[in-house]
N, CA, C and O atoms as a Tripos MOL2 file, in Angstrom:
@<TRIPOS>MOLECULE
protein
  244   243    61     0     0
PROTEIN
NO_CHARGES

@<TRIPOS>ATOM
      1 N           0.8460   -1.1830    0.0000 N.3       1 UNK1
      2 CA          0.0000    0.0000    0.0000 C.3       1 UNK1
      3 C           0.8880    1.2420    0.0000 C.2       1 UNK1
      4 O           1.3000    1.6750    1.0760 O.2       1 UNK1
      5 N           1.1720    1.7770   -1.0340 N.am      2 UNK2
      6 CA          1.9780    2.9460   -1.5530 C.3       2 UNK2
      7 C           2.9960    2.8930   -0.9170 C.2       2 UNK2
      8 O           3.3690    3.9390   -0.3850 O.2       2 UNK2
      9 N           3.7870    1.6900   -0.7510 N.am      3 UNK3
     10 CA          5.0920    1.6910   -0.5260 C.3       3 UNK3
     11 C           4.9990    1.1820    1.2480 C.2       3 UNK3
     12 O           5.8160    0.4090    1.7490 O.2       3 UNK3
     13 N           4.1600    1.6320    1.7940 N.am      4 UNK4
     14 CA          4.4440    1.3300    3.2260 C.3       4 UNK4
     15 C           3.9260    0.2740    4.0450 C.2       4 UNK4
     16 O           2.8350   -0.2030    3.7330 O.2       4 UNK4
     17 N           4.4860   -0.1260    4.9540 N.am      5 UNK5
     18 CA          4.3500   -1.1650    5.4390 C.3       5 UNK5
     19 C           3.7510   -1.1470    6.6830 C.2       5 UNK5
     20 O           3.4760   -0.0770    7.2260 O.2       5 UNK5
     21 N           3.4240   -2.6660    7.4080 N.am      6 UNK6
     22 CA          2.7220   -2.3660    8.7660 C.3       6 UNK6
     23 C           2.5180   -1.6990    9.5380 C.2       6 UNK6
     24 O           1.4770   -1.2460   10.0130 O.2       6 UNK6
     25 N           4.4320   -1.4670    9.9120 N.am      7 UNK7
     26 CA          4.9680   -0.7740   11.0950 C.3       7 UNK7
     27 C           4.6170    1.1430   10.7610 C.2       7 UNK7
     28 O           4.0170    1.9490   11.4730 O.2       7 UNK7
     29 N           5.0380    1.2640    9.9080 N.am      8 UNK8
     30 CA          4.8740    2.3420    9.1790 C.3       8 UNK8
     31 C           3.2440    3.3700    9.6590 C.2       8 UNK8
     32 O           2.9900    4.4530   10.1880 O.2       8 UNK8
     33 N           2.4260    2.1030    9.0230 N.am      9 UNK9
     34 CA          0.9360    2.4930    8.9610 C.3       9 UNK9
     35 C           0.2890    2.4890   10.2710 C.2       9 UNK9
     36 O          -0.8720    2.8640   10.4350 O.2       9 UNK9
     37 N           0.9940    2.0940   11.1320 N.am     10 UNK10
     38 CA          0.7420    1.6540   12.5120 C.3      10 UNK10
     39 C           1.0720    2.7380   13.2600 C.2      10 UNK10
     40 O           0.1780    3.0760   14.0360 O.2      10 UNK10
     41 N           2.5250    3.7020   13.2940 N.am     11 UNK11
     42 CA          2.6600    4.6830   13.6310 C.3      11 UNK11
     43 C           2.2870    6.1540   13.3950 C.2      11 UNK11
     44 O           2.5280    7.2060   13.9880 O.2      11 UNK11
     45 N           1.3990    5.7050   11.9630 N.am     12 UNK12
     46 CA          0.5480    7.0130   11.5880 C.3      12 UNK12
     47 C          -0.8780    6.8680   12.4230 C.2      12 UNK12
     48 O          -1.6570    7.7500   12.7830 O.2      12 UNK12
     49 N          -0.9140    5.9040   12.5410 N.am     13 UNK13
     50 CA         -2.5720    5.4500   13.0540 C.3      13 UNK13
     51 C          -2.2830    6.3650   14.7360 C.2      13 UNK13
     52 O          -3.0730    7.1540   15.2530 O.2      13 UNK13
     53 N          -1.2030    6.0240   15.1740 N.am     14 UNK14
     54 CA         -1.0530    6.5290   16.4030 C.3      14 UNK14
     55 C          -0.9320    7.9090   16.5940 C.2      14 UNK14
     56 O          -1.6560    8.7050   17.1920 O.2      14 UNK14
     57 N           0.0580    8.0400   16.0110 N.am     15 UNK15
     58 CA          0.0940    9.8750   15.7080 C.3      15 UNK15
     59 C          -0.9840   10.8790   14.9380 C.2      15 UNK15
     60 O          -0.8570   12.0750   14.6790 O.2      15 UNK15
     61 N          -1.8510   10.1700   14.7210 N.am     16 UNK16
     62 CA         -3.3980   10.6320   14.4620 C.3      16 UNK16
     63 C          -3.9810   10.6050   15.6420 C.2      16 UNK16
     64 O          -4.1070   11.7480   16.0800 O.2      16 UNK16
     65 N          -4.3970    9.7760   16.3560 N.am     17 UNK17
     66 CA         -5.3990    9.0760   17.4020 C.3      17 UNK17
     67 C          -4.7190   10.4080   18.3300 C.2      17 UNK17
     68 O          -5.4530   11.2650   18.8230 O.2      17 UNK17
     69 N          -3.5750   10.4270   18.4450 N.am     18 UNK18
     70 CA         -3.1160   11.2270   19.5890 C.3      18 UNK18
     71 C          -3.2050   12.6960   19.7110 C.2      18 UNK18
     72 O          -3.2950   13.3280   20.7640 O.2      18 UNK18
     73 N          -3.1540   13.3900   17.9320 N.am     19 UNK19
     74 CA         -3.1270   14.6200   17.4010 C.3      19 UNK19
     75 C          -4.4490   15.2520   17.9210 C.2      19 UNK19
     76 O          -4.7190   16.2220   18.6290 O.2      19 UNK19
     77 N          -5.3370   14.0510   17.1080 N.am     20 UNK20
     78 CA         -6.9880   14.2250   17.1420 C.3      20 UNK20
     79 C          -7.4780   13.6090   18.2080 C.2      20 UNK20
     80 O          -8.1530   14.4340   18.8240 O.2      20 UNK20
     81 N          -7.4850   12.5710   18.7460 N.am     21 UNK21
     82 CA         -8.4240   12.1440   19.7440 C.3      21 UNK21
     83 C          -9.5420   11.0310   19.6060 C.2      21 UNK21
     84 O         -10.6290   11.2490   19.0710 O.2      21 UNK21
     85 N          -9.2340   10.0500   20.0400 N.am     22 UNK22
     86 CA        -10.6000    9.0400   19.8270 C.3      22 UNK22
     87 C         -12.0240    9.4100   19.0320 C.2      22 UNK22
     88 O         -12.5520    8.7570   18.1320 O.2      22 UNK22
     89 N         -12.5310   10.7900   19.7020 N.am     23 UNK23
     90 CA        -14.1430   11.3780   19.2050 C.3      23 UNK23
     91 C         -14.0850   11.8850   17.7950 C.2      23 UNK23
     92 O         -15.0090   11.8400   16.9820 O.2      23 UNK23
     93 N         -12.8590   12.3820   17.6050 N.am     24 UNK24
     94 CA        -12.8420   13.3360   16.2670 C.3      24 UNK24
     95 C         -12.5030   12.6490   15.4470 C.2      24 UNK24
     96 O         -13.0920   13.0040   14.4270 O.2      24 UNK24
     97 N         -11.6600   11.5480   15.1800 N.am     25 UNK25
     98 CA        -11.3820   10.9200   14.2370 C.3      25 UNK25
     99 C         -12.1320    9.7530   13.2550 C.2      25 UNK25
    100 O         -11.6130    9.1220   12.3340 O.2      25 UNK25
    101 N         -13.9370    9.6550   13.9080 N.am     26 UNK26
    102 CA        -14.5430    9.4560   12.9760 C.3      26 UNK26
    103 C         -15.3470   10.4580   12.1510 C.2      26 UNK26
    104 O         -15.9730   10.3150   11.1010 O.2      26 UNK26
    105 N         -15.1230   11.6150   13.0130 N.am     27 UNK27
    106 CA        -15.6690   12.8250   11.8770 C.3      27 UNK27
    107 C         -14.7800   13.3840   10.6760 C.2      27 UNK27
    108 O         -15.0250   13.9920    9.6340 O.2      27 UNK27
    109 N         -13.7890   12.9630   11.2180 N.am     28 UNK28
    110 CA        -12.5850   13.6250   10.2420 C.3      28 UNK28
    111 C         -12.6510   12.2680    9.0960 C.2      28 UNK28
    112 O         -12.3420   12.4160    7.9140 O.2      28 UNK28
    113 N         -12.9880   11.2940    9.5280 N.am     29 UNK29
    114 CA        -12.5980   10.2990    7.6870 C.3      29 UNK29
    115 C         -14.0710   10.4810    7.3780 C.2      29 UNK29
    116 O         -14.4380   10.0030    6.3040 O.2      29 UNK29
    117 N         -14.9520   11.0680    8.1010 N.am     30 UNK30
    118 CA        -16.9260   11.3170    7.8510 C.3      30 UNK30
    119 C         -16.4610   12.1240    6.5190 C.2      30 UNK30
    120 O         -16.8180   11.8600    5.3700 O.2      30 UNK30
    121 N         -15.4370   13.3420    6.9950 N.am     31 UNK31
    122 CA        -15.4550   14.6160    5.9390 C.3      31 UNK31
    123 C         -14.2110   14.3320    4.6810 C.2      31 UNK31
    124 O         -14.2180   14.9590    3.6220 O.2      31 UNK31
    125 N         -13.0370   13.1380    5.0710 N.am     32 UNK32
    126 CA        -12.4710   12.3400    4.3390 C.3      32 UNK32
    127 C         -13.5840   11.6940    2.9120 C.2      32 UNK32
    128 O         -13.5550   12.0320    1.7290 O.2      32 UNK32
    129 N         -14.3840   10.7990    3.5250 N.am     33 UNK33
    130 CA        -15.1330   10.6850    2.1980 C.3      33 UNK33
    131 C         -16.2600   10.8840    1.5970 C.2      33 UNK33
    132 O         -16.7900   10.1870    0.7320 O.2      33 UNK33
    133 N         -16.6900   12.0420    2.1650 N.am     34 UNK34
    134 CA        -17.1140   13.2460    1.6690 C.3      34 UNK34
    135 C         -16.7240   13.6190    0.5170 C.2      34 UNK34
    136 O         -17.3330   13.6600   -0.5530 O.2      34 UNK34
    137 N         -15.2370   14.0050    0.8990 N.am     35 UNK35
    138 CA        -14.1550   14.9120   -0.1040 C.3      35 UNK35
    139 C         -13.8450   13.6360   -1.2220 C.2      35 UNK35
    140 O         -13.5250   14.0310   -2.3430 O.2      35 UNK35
    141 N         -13.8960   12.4460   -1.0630 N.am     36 UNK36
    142 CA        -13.4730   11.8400   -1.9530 C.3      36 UNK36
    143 C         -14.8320   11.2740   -2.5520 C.2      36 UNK36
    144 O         -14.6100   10.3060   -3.2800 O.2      36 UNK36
    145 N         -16.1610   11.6040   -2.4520 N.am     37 UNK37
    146 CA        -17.1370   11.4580   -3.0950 C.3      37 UNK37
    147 C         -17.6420   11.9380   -4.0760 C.2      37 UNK37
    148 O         -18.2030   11.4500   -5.0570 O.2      37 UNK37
    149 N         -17.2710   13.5550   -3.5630 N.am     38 UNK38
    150 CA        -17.2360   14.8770   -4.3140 C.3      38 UNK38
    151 C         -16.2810   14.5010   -5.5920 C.2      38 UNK38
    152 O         -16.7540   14.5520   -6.7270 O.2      38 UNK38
    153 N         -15.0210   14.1510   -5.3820 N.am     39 UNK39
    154 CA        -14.1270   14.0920   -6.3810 C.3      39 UNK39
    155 C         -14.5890   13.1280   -7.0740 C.2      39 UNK39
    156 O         -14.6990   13.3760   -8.2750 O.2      39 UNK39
    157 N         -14.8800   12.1670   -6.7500 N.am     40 UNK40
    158 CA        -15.4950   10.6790   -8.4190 C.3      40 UNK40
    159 C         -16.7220   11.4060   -8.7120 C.2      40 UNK40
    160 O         -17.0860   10.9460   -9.7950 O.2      40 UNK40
    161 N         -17.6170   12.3530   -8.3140 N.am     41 UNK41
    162 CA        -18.9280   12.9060   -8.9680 C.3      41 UNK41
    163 C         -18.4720   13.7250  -10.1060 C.2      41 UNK41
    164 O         -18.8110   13.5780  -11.2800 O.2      41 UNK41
    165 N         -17.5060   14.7760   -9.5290 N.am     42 UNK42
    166 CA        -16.5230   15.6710  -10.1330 C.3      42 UNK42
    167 C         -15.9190   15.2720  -11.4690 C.2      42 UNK42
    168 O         -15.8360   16.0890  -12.3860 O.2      42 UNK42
    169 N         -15.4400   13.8490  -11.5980 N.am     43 UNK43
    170 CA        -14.4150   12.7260  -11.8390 C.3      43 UNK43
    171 C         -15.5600   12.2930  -13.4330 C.2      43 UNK43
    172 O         -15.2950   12.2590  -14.6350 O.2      43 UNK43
    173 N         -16.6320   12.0710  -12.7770 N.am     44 UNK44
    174 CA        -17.6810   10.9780  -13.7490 C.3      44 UNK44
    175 C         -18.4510   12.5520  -14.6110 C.2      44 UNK44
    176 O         -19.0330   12.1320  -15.6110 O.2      44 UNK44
    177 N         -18.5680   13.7410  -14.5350 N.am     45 UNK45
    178 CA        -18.9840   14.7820  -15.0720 C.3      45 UNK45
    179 C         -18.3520   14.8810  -15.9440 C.2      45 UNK45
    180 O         -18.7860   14.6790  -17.0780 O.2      45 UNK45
    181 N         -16.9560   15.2690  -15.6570 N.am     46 UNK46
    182 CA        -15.7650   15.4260  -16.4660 C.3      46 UNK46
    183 C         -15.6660   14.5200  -18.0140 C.2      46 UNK46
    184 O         -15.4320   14.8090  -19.1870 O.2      46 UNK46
    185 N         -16.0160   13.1920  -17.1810 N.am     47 UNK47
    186 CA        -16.1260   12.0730  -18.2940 C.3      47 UNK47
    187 C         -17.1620   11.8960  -19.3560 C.2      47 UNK47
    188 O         -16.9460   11.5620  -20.5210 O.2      47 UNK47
    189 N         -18.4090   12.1850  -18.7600 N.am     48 UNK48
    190 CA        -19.4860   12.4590  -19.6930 C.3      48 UNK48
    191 C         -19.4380   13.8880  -20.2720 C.2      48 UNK48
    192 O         -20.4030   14.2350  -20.9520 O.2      48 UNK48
    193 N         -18.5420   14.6560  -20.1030 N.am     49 UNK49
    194 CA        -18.6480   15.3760  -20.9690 C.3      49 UNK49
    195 C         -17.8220   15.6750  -21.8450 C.2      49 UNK49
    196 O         -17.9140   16.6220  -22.6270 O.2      49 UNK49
    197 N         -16.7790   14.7250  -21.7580 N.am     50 UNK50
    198 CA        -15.8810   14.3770  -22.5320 C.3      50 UNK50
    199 C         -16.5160   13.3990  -23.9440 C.2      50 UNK50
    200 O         -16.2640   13.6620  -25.1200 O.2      50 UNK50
    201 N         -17.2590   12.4080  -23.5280 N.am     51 UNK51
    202 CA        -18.0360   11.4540  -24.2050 C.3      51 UNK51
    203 C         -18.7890   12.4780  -25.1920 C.2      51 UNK51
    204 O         -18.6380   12.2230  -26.3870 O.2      51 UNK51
    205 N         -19.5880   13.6140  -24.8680 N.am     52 UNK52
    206 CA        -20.7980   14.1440  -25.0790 C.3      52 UNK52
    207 C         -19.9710   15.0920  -26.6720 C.2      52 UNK52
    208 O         -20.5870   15.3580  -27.7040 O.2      52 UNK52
    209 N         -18.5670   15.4020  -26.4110 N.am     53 UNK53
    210 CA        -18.2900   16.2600  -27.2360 C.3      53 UNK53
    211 C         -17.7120   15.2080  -28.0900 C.2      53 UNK53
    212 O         -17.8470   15.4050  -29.2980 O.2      53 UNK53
    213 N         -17.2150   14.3400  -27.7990 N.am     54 UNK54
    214 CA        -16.8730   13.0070  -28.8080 C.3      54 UNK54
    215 C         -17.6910   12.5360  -29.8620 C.2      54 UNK54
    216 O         -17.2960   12.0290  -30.9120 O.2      54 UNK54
    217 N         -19.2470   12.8060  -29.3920 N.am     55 UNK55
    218 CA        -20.0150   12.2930  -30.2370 C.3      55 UNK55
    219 C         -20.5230   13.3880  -31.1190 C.2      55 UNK55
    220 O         -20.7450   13.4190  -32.3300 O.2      55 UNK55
    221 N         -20.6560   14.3760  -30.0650 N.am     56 UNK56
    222 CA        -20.7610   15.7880  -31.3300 C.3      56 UNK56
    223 C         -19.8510   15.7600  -32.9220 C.2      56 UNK56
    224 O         -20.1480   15.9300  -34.1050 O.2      56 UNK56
    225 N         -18.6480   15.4540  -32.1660 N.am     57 UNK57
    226 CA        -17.5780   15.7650  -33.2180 C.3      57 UNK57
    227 C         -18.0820   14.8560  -34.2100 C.2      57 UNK57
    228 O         -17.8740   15.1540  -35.3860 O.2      57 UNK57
    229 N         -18.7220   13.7780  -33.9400 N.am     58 UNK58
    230 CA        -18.6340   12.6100  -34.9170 C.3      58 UNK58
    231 C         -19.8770   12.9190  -35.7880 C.2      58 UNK58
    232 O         -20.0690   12.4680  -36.9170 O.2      58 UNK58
    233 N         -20.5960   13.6520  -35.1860 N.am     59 UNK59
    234 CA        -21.8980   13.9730  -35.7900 C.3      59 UNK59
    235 C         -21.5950   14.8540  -37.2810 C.2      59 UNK59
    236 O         -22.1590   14.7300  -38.3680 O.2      59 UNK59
    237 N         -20.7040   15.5940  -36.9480 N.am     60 UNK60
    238 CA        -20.0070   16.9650  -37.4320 C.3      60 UNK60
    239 C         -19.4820   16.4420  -38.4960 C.2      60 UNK60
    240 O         -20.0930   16.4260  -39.5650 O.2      60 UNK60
    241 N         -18.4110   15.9980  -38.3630 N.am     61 UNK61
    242 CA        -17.6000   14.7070  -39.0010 C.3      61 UNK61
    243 C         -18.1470   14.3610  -40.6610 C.2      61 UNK61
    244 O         -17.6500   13.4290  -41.2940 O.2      61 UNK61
@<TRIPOS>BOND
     1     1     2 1
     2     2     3 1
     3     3     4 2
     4     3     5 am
     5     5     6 1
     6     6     7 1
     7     7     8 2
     8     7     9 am
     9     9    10 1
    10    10    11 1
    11    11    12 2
    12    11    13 am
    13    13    14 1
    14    14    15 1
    15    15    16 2
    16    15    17 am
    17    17    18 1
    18    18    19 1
    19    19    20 2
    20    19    21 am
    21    21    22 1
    22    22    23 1
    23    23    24 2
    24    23    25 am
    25    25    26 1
    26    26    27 1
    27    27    28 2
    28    27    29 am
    29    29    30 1
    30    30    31 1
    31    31    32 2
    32    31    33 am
    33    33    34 1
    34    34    35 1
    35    35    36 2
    36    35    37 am
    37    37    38 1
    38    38    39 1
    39    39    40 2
    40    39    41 am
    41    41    42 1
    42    42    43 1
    43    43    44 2
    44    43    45 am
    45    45    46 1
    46    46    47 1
    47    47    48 2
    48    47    49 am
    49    49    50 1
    50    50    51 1
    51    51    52 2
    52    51    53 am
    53    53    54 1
    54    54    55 1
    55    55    56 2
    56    55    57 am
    57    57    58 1
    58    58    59 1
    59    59    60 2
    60    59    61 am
    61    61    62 1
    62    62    63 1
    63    63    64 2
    64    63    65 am
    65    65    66 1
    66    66    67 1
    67    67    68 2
    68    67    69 am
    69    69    70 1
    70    70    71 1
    71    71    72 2
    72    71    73 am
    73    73    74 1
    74    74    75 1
    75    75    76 2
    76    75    77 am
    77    77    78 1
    78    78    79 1
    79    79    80 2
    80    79    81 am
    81    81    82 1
    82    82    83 1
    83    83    84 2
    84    83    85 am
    85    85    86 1
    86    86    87 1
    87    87    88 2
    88    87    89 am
    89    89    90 1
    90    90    91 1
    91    91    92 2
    92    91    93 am
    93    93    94 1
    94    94    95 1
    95    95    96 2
    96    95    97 am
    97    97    98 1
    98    98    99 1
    99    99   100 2
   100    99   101 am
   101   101   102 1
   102   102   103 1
   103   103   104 2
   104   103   105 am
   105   105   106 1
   106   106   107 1
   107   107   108 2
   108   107   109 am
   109   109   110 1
   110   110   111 1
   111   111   112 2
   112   111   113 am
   113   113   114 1
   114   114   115 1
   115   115   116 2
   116   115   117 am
   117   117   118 1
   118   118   119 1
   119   119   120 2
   120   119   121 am
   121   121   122 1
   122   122   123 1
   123   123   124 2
   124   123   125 am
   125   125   126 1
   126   126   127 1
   127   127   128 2
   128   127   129 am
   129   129   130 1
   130   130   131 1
   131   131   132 2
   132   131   133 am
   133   133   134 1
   134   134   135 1
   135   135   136 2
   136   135   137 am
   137   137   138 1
   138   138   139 1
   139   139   140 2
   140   139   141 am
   141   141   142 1
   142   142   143 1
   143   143   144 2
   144   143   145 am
   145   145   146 1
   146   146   147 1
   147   147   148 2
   148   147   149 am
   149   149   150 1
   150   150   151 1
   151   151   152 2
   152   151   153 am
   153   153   154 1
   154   154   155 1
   155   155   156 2
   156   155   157 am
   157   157   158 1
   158   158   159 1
   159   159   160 2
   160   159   161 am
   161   161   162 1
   162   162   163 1
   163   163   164 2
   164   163   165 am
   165   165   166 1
   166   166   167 1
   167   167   168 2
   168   167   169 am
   169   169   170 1
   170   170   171 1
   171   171   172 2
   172   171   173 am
   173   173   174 1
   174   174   175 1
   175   175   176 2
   176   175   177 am
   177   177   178 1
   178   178   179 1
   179   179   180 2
   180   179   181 am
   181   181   182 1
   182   182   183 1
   183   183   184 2
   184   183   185 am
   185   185   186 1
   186   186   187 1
   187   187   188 2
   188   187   189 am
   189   189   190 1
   190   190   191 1
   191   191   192 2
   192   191   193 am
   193   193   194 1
   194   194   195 1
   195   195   196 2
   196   195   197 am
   197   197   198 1
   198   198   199 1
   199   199   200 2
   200   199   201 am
   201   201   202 1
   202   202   203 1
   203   203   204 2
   204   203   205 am
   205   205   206 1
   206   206   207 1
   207   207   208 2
   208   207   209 am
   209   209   210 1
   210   210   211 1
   211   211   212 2
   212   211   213 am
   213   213   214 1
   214   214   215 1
   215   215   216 2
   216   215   217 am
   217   217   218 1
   218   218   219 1
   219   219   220 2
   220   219   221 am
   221   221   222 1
   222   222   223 1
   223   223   224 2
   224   223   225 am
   225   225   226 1
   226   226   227 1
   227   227   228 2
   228   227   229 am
   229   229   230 1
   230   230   231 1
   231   231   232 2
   232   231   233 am
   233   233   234 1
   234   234   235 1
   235   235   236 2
   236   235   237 am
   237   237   238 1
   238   238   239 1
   239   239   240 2
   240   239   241 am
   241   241   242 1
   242   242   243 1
   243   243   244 2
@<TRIPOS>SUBSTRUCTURE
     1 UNK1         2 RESIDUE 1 A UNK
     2 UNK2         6 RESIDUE 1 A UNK
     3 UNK3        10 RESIDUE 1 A UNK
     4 UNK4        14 RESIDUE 1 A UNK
     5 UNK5        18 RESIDUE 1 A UNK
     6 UNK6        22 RESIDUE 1 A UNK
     7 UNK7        26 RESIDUE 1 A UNK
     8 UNK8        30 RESIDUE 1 A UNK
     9 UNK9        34 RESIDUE 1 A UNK
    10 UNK10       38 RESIDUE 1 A UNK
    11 UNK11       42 RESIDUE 1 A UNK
    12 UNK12       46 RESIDUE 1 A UNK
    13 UNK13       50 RESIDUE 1 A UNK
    14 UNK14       54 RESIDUE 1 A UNK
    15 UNK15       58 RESIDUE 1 A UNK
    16 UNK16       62 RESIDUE 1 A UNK
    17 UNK17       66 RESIDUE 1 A UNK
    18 UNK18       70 RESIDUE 1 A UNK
    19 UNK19       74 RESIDUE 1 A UNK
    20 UNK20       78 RESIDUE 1 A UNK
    21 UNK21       82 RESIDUE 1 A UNK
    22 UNK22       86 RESIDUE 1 A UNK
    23 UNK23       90 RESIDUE 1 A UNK
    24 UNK24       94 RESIDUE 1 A UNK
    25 UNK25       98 RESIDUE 1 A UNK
    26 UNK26      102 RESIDUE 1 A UNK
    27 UNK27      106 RESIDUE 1 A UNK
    28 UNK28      110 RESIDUE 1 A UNK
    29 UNK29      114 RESIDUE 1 A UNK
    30 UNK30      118 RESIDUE 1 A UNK
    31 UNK31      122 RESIDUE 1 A UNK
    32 UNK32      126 RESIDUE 1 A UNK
    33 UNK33      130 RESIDUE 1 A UNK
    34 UNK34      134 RESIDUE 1 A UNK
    35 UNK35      138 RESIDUE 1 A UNK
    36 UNK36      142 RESIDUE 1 A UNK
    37 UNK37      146 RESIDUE 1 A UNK
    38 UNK38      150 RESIDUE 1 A UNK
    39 UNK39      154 RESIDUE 1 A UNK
    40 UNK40      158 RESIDUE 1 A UNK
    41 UNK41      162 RESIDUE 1 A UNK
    42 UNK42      166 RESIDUE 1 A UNK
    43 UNK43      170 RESIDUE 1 A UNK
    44 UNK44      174 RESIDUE 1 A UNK
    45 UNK45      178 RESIDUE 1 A UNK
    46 UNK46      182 RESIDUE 1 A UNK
    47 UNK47      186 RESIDUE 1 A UNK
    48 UNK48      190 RESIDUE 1 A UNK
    49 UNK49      194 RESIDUE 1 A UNK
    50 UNK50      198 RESIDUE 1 A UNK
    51 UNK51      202 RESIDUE 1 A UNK
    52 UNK52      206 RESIDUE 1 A UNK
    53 UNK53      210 RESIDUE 1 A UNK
    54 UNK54      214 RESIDUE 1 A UNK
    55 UNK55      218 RESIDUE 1 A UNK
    56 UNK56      222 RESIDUE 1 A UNK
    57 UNK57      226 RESIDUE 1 A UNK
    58 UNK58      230 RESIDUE 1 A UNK
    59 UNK59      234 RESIDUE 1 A UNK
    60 UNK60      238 RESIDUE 1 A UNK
    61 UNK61      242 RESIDUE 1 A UNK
């Protein structure tokens, strides 16, 4: 997982928990994928409208 390993992922987990706190840290990945929900909606727009001018062109064509 992007290069890192157990130990690694284990000491981020901690140095989170400790930064933030037991309570906050399910609101914070709440607004985590949020933000990454937003981005594939963002992501799949982009794409259909990529598609949409593809077919224009072909119409044109």
């Amino acid at each position: 997982m992007f290069g890192l390993g157990f130990q690694e992922i284990l000491v981020i987990a901690l140095i989170i928990l400790l930064l933030f706190g037991g309570k906050k840290i399910p609101e914070l990945m709440r607004g985590l994928g949020k933000g990454v929900k937003s981005f594939k909606e963002g992501m799949n727009e982009v794409t259909d409208v990529k598609k949409e001018v593809e077919q224009d062109e072909k119409k044109d064509a």
